[in-house]
N, C-alpha and C positions, 0 to 999 in steps of 0.2 A: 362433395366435389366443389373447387373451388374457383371461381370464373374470376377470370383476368379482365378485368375492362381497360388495362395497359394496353401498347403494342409495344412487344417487346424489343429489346436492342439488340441486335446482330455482334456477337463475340463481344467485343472489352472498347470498341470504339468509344472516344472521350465524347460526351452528352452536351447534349448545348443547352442544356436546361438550366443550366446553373448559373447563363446569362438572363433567363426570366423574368428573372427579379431589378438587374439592373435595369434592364433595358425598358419594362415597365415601370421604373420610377423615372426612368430618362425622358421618355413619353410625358411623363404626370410633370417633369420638372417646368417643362416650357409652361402650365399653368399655374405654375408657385406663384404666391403672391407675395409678401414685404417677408423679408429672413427673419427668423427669430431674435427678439431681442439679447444685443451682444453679440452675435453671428456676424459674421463675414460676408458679403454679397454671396460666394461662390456658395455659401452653404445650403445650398439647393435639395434635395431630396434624392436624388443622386449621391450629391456629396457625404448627404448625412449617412446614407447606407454602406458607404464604404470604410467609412469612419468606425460607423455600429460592426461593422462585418471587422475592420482590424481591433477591434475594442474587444469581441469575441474569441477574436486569437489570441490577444494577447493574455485574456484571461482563462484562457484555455493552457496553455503552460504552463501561466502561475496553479493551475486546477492541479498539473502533473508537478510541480515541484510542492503543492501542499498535501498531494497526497502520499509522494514519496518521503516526506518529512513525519507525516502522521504514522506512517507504517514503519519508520524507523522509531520515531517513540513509540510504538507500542511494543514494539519488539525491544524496546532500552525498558520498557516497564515491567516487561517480564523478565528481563536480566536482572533486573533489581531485585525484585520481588525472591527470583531465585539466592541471587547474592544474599541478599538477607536474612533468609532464611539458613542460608547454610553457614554464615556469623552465627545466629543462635543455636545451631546444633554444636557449631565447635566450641562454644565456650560453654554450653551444656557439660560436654564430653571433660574439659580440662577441670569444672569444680569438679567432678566426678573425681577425677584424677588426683587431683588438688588434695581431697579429702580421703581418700584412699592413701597416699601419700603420708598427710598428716597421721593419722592411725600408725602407720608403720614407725614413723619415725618416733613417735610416741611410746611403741611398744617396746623398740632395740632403748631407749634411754634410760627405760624403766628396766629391763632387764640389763642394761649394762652399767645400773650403777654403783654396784659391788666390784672391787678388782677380782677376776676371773680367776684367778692363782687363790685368792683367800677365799672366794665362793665355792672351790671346789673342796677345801680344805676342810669348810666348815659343813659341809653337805652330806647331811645322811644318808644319800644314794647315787654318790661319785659318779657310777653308770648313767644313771638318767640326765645327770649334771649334762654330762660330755655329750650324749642324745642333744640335748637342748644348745650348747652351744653352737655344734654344728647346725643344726636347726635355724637358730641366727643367725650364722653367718650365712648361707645362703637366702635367708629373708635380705640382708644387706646388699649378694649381689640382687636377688629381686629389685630392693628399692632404686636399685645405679642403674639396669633397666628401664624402671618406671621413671625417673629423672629424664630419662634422654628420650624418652617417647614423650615424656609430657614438655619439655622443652621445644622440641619439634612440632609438636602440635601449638604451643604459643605461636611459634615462627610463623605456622600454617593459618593463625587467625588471623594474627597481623597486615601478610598478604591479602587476608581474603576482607578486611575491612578496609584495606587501601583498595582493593577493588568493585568493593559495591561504595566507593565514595568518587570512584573515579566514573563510574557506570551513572550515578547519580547526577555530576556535573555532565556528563553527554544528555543524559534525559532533560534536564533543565534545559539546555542550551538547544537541545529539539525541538523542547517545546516553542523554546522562542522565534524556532524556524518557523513551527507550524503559524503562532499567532503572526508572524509577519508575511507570509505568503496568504494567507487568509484574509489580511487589511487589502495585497495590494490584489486578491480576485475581487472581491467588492467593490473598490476602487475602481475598477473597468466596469464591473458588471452597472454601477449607480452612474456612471458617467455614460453609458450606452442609454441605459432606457432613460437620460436625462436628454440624449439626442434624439431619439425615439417619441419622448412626450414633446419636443420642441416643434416636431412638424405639425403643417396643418393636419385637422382629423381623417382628410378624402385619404391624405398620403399614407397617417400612418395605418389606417384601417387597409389600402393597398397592399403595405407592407406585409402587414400580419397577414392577412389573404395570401397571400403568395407566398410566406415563409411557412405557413403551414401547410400548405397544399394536402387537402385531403386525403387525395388519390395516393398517398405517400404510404401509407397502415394498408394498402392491397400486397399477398405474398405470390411474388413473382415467381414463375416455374425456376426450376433449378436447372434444366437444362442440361448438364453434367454433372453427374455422383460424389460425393462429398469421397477424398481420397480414403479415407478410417472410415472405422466406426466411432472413436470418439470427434473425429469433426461431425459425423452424421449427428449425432446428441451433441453440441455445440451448437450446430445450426438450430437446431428443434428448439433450443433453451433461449437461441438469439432471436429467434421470434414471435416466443411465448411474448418475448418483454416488451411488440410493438406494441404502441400507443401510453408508456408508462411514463413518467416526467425525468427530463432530464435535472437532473442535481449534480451542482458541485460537490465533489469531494464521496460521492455516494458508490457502494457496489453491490447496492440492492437489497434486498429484491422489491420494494417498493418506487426505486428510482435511485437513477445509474447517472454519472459523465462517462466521458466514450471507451476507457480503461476497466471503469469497473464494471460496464457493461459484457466487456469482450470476459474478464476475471469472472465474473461470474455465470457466462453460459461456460467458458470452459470446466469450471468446478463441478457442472453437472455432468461431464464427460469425465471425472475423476481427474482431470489435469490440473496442476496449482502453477498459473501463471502468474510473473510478477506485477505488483500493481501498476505500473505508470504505464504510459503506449510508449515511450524510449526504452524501455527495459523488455517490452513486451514483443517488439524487432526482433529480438533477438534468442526468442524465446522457441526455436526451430529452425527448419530450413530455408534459405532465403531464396526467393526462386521469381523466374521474370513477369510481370504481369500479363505476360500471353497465355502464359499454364495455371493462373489462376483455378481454383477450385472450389467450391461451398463449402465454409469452415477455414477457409486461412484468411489471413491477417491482413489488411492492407492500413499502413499506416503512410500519414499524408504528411507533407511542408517537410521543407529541410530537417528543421529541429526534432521532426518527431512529434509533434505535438498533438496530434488528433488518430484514432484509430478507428477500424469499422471491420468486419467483419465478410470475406465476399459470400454470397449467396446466392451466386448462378446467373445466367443471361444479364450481362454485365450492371449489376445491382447487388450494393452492400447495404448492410443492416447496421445502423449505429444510431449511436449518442449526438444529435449535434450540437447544439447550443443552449443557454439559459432560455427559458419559456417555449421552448420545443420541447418534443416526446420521443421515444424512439420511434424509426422510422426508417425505410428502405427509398433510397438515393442511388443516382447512377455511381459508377466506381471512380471514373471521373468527374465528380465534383470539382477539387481542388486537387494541387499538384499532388502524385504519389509519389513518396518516395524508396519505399520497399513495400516488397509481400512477402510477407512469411509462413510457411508452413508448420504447425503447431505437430 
């Protein structure tokens, strides 16, 4: 049995927790002392958290555009691979052809190069003569057959190496997505904990204190029944994963961002959701956050860019941020902008 030292929240009302963290660096800022060198007066502790918190966001999108770029090259890597493969089966098939070909026309040259009128002439068994010619000439239509299958088949190579060269140039150029969205996640992520290490130690040790909040990894009642049975195993899978590390670009099982998180408890309910939280909207019924239920989707900010899981008495389970774990969060954190029903 599992004790709540929470009090829980009454339906889906928006949490005020999630001003905690400001408001206790707003307290710590009146005792800031000299701004980091290069800083701005304003750059208070305050300031810097709002900074690190859009730093977060922004690298939170760039997480979903590098992982929808990774999963399109992989999926152009297995086009390849397939493409290629079936290059070498058809030009397998046409030496075959090629040389089967050769044979035949070999045979009718050698056999037609007597005139047919003087071979029969001189032929000690006229009968089997005329067996034989006929014989040939239908080898002859055989080969006009074989000609036009194996022409068609060149055609069909052709095509199909202009298409694993064409599949090729998308892969290359994938990949260049993936390596350029992967510069600019880092590029947030090194710029945040460069704001991060800038404050004094009381702050940022406040910070991490209260971004990780303990009490976060307790699993809240559900409250209301998950609508499936495959949300009910979704849920189960979403919570196996608290306390695991959040990773960009990861969908586990050792550690998730908030996509591949939700991707992979649903895989354990047999569902194959798409990878990013933009694609993942839309992945069921879209339904108001009053009828919420444990096991749908609530994904947050306009863009799309963060998802989480609800999980009963107005508390979702998600991915948040680099150096957080999974973790259960009120549903109002940050703005929602759909719930969807898987």
């Amino acid at each position: 049995m599992v004790s709540h030292r929470r009090v829980t929240q009454s339906g889906l009302a928006r949490s005020t927790r999630a001003t905690v963290l400001s408001a206790a660096l707003a307290t710590a800022a009146a005792g800031l002392g000299a701004a980091p060198a290069g800083a701005e007066p304003r750059d208070t502790a305050v300031t810097a958290r709002a900074k690190v918190d859009g730093l977060y966001a922004q690298a939170e999108r760039a997480t979903q555009l590098y992982d929808q770029a990774d999963e399109r090259a992989g999926r152009l890597r297995r086009e390849v691979t397939d493409a290629q493969d079936g290059v070498a089966r058809s030009q397998e098939h046409i030496n075959q052809m090629r040389g089967a070909l050769g044979a035949l026309a070999g045979a009718q040259y050698r056999a037609g190069a007597i005139n047919p009128t003087l071979a029969l002439l001189l032929s000690s068994d006229p009968d089997s003569y005329l067996d034989k010619a006929v014989a040939l000439e239908q080898i002859g239509d055989y080969r006009a057959g074989q000609l036009h299958r194996f022409q068609q088949a060149r055609r069909r190579l052709v095509q199909q190496r202009a298409d694993a060269d064409h599949k090729l140039a998308e892969l290359r150029q994938s990949r260049t997505e993936v390596a350029r969205h992967k510069r600019t996640v880092e590029d947030k992520l090194a710029r945040a904990r460069s704001l991060l290490e800038a404050l004094p130690s009381a702050q940022r040790a406040r910070y991490d204190e209260v971004s990780r909040s303990d009490d976060r990894d307790e699993m809240p009642a559900l409250g209301v029944l998950p609508t499936s049975g495959r949300a009910a195993a979704a849920v189960l899978a979403a919570r196996s994963a608290v306390g695991r590390p959040y990773v960009w670009g990861a969908n586990g099982p050792s550690g998730f961002d908030c996509s591949g998180l939700m991707q992979w408890a649903y895989a354990h309910a047999g569902v194959a959701l798409p990878r990013t939280s933009q694609e993942q909207r839309y992945a069921g019924q879209r339904i108001p956050l009053s009828q919420a239920r444990p096991g749908d989707l609530v994904v947050y900010r306009s863009d799309a860019s963060h998802v989480a899981m609800y999980v009963g008495n107005g508390q979702v389970v998600h991915a948040p941020h680099p150096g957080a774990t999974v973790r259960y969060d009120p549903v109002g954190m940050m703005p929602v902008s759909s719930v969807t029903r898987v």
